[in-house]
N, C-alpha and C positions, 0 to 999 in steps of 0.2 A: 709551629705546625701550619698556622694562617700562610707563613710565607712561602710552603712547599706543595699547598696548594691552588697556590694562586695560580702559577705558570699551567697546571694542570685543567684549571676550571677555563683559563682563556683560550687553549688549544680545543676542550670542548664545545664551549660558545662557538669558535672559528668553525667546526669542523658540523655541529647544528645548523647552521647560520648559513653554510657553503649547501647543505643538502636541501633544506629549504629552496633554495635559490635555483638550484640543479630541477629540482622537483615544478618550480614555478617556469620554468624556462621551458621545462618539455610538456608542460600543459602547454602553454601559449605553444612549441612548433604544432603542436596538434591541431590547433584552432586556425582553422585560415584568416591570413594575414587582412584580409578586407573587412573582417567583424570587427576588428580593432575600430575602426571608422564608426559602425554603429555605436558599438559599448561606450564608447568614447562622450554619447550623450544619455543613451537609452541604459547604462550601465552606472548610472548615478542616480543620485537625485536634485539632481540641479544639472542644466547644464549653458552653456552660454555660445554665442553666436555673435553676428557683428553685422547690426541693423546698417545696412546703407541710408537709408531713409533718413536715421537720425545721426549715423555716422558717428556710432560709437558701439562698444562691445556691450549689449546687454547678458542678464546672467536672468534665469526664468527657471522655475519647478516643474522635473519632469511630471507627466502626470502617474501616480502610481500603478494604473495596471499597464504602464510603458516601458515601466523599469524591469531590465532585465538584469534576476542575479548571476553575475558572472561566474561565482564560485558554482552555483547549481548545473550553469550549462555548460560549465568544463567536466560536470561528475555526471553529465546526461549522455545519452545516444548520441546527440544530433550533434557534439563538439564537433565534427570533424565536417560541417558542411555549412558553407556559406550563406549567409543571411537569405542573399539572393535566389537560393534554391529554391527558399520557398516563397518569399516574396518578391514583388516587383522589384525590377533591374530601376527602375524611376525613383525608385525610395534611396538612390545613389546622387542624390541631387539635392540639396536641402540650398532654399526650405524645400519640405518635402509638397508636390502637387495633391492640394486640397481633397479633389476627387480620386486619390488613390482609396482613401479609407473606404469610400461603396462601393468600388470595386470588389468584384469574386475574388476572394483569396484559393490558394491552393490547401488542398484537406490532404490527410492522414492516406485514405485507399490511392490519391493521386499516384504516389510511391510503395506504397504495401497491398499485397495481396490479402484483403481480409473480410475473404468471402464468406468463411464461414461466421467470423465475427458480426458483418456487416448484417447477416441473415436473423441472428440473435438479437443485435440491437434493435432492428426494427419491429422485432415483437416486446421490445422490453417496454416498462409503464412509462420510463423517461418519454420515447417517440410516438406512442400511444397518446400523452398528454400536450405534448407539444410539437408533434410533429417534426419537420425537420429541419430547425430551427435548434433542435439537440443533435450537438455535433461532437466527434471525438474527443478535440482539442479542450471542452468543457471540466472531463474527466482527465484526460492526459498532455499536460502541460508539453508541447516539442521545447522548450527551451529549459526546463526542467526534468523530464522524463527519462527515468533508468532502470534498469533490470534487477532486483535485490534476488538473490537466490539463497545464500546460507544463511543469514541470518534471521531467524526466525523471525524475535521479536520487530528486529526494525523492519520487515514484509509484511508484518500485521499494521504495525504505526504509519508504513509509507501508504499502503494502499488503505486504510482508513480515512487518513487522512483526504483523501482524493474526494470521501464521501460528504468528509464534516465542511470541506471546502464553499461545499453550498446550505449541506443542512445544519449547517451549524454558523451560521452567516445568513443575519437575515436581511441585508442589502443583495446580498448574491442571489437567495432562497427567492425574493421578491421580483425579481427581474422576469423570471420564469412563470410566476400565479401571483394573485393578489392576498393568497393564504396566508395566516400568520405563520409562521416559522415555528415546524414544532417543535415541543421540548423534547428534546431525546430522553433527558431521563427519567420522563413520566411516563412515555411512549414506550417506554424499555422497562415499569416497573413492576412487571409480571416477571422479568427475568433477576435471580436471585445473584448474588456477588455482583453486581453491574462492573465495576471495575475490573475486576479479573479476567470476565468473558470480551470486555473493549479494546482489552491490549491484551488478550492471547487468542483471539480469533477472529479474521473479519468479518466484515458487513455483509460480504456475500455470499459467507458458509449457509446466512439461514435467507437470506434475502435473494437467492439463486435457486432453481430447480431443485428439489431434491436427488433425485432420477440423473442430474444434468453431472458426466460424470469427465465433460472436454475441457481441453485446456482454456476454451473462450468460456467465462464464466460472465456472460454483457447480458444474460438474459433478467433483468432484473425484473421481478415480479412484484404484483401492487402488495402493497401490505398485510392486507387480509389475507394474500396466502407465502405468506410468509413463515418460516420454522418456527413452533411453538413447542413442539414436543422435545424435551430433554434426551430422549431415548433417541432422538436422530444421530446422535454426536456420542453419548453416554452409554454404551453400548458395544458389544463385541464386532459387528458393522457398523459402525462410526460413520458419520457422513464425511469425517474428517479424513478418511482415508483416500477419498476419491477428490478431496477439494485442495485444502491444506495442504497436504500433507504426501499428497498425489505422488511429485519426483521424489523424494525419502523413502517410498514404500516399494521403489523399484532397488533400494538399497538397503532392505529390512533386514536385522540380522536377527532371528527370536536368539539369542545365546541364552537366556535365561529364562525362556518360555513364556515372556509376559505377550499378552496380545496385541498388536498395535505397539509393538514397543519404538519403533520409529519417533513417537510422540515424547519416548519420554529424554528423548534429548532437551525438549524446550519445556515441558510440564505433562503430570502425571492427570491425567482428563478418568474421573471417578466413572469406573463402568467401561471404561476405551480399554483401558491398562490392567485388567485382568490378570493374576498367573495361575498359571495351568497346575502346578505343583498346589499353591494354595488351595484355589480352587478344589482340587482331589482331597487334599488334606480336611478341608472343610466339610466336604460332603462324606469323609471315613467318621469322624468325629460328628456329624448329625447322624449319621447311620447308627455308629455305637450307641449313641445318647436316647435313640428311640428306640434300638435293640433293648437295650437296656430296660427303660419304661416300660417297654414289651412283656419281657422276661418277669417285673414285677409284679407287673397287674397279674400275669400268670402264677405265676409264684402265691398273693394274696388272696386269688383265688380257692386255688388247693387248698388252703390252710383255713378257710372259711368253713369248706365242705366236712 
C-alpha cells in the first residue's frame, strides 16, 4: 500500500511546490523591479554592506521600525508602486544621505483625494491633542495597508488592531503624552463580555459619532463621549447598521423576517436580531395570558357577589 502511494504523494508535493512557486513569481512581477533594491536591506533584519573605510564587508541590525514586511506589502495597496513614489529618489544611493530623514516626506492626501476624511480628522481628539503632528501613516501603515471587505471577523482584528497599535504599546502610547498608557481593560470594565464585544465589533462603532453614518469614520471622539449606552447597537436601529455592517445592509435579504439579519451572518447581536414572527407570537401569548388573568379576576368576582 506504502508503495502505491508513494509515486502519488511525490507528484503532489511536485505539483504544491510548482503552485507556490507560480504564486511567489506573480507577486514579485507585480512588485516593481527597483523595491528589490530596497527589501534587499530594509526587508530583513540584518543587513550588510562593504565599509570602504575599513575595506571589508560589515553585516549591522536593521533598526526595527525600518523593517519592512515583505509578505504584508505584497498583500497591501501600495505593492504595485515604487519605493520612490513616495520617497526621495536620493534614498537610491546608500549609504543613504544623513539629511534625508528631516526632510518633508510625502503624505497620504499627496495622492488621495480625502477631503472629506481630512475634514473629520481634524476635528478628531487625536489632532485636537496633538496637533499636526498626527498624521495618516500613524493609523495606516502604506507598506502594510489593505482593503478587508468580506470577512468579518478579520475587518474587526485588522482595523482594531490599527488602534491597540499605540494604545496598547506603551512606548508608541508615550511618544505622543507623557500619560501612563491606559489599561484597556479596566477602561472597558463597565462593558459586559469584554472579549466578545473586542473581536466582534470595532473601536469606532462606539468611539465615532453616533449620528456619523459616512464611509469616513476618522471623527474620533474624546472618551467621555464615547457610546455607553447598550441600546445604541442592541436594538431594532442598531448603530451597527450604519457603521459595521453599512455595505451588507445594501445586500440584506429578511428571508426569514429577523431584523438586521445581515448581522447574523457573523453573530447574533441580542436586541439587533429580532424576528418578526417571534416577536408576534410573543405578544399573542402575553395577550392570551392577561386575557386570561382578565377573564378570572372576573369570573372570581361574580362568584363573590
Amino acid at each position: 500500500m506504502t508503495t502505491r502511494l508513494s509515486p502519488f504523494l511525490f507528484f503532489l508535493f511536485l505539483f504544491v511546490s510548482q503552485a507556490i512557486i507560480l504564486q511567489a513569481q506573480d507577486e514579485e512581477a507585480i512588485m516593481p523591479e527597483s523595491n528589490h533594491v530596497c527589501l534587499k536591506c530594509h526587508g530583513h533584519k540584518y543587513y550588510s554592506f562593504f565599509n570602504e573605510y575599513k575595506d571589508l564587508t560589515e553585516r549591522k541590525l536593521m533598526n526595527p521600525y525600518f523593517v519592512i514586511d515583505s509578505v504584508s506589502y505584497l498583500q497591501g495597496e501600495h505593492k504595485g508602486h515604487s519605493c520612490t513614489d513616495c520617497h526621495s529618489s536620493d534614498y537610491e544611493n546608500y549609504p543613504h544621505i544623513a539629511d534625508l530623514k528631516i526632510q518633508p516626506k510625502m503624505t497620504c492626501v499627496d495622492c488621495h483625494d480625502f477631503e472629506v476624511i481630512a475634514t473629520e480628522v481634524k476635528k478628531s481628539v487625536h489632532v485636537e491633542a496633538f496637533g499636526e503632528f498626527f498624521h495618516c501613516e500613524l493609523c495606516h501603515d502604506p507598506h502594510s495597508n489593505k482593503l478587508v471587505k468580506s470577512d468579518m471577523a478579520e475587518l474587526v482584528l485588522y482595523n482594531n488592531n490599527r488602534c491597540l497599535n499605540c494604545h496598547n504599546d506603551a512606548d508608541k502610547y508615550q511618544v505622543f503624552t507623557s500619560h501612563e498608557n491606559p489599561q484597556l481593560l479596566s477602561t472597558h470594565d463597565w462593558l459586559p463580555n469584554q472579549a466578545l464585544h473586542f473581536t466582534r465589533v470595532r473601536c469606532i462603532e462606539c468611539h465615532t459619532s453616533v449620528t456619523d453614518t459616512s464611509d469616513a469614520v476618522h471623527h474620533i471622539l474624546p472618551k467621555e463621549q464615547a457610546v455607553h449606552n447598550c441600546n445604541e447597537c442592541h436594538s431594532e436601529n442598531s448603530l451597527l447598521r450604519d457603521k459595521l455592517y453599512k455595505h451588507q445592509l445594501k445586500q440584506d435579504r429578511s428571508e426569514f423576517n429577523f431584523y438586521n439579519s445581515f448581522i447574523l451572518n457573523d453573530a447574533y447581536v441580542i436586541g439587533a436580531n429580532r424576528n418578526y414572527y417571534v416577536n408576534l407570537i410573543s405578544l399573542i401569548i402575553f395577550g392570551c395570558t392577561l386575557f386570561g388573568i382578565i377573564i378570572h379576576v372576573i369570573l372570581r368576582i361574580i362568584k363573590r357577589k
